[in-house]
C-alpha positions in Angstrom: 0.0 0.0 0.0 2.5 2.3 0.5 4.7 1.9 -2.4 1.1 2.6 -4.3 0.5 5.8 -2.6 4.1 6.8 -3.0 3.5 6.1 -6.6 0.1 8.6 -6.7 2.5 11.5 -4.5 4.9 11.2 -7.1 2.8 11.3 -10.0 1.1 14.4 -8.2 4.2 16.4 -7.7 5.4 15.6 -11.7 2.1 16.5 -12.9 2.1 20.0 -10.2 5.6 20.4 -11.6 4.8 20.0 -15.2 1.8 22.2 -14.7 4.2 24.8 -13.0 6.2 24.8 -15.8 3.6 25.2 -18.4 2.5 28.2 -16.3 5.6 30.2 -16.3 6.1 29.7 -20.5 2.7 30.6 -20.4 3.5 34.1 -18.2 6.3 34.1 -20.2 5.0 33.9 -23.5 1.7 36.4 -22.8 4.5 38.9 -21.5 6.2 38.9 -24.5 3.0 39.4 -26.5 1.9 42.3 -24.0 5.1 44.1 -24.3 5.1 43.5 -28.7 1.5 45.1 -28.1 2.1 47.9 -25.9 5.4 49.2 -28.0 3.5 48.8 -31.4 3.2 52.1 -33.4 -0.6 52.1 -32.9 -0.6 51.3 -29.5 2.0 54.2 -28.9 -0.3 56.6 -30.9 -3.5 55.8 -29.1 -1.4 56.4 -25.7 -0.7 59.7 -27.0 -4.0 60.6 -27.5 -5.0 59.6 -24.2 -2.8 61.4 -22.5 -3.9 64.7 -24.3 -7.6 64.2 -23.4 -6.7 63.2 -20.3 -4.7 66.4 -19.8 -7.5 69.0 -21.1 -10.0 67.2 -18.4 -7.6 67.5 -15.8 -7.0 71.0 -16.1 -9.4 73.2 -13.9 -11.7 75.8 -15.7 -10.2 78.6 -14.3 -6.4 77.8 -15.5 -8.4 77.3 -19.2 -10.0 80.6 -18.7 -6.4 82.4 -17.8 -4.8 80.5 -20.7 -7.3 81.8 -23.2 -6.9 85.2 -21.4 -2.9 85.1 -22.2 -3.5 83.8 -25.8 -5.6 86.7 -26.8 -2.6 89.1 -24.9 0.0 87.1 -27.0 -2.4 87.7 -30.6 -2.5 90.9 -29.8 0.7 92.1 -29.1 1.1 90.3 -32.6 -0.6 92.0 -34.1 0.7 95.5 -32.5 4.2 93.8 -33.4 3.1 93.4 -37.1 1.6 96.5 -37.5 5.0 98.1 -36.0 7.1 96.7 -38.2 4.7 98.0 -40.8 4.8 101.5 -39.8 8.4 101.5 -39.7 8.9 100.6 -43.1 6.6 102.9 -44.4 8.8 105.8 -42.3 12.0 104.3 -43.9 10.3 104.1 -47.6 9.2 108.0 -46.7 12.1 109.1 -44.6 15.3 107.1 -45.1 15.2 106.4 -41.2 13.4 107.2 -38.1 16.1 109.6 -37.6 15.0 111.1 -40.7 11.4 111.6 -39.5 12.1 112.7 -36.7 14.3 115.3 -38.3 11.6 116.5 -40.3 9.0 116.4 -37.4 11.7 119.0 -35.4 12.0 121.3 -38.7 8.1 121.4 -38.5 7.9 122.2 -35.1 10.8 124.2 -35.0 9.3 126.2 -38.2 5.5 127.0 -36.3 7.3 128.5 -33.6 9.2 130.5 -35.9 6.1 131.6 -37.4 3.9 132.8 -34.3 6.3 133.8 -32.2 9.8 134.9 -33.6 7.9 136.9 -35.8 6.6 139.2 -33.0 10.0 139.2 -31.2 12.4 140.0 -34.5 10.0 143.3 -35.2 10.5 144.5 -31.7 14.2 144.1 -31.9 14.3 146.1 -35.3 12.6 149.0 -33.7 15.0 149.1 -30.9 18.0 149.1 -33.6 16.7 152.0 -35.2 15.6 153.9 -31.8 18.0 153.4 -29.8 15.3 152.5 -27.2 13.4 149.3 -26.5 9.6 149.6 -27.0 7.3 149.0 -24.1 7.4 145.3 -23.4 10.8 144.3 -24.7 12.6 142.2 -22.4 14.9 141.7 -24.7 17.5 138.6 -24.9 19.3 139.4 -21.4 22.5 141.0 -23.7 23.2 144.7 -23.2 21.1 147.1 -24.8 22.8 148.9 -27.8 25.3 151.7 -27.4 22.7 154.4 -28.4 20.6 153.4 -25.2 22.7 153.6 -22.9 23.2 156.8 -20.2 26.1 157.9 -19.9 
């Protein structure tokens, strides 16, 4: 009796054995078919994708809302960029250089003054040439009055 159940306890630990080894080629062999799966081009794509919609869920409203706030700051000063860059060629096209216009921007300036004010000021100082006196009002340029003024 006992060789026959040492018989049955041997067949029981081949066939637990064999069985164990069929297991692990088993894990073995679905691994490597996992892994060939998981690095596949397709596979890689879709885990892309995931990842993206997963990322635009997880984001709270209010960063979406201050994100789209700082895109339309970034279009616009674009667009204020663009339009710049427009402007200055059109002043180089026109005036050779910024320098240029704003050269011609001081001769304007400089020329209005001229008109409404130097005017006013070079009459008084040719009637006190041909006096000898200054008029009423004549402050004059802080220089010494001429020689026919002056008491001596």
């Amino acid at each position: 009796m006992l060789g026959k159940l040492d018989h049955e306890i041997r067949d029981t630990e081949l066939r637990i054995a064999h069985e164990r080894q069929m297991l692990v080629g088993s894990l073995q062999h679905t691994g490597h078919q996992v892994r060939e799966t998981l690095i596949s081009p397709r596979a890689l794509a879709v885990f892309a994708a995931a990842g993206f919609v997963l990322g635009d869920f997880m984001r709270s409203r209010r960063r979406r809302g201050r994100e789209r706030a700082q895109q339309a700051k970034t279009i616009k000063s674009s667009l204020f960029g663009l339009l710049l860059s427009g402007a200055l060629a059109l002043v180089k096209a026109r005036y050779g250089s910024p320098w240029g216009l704003a050269s011609a921007v001081l001769q304007k300036t400089n020329g209005r003054r001229r008109a409404s004010g130097a005017g006013e000021e070079a009459s008084r100082r040719t009637e006190a040439d041909r006096t000898g006196t200054a008029p009423p009002g004549y402050r004059g340029n802080g220089a010494d009055p001429p020689r026919s003024a002056r008491v001596a």
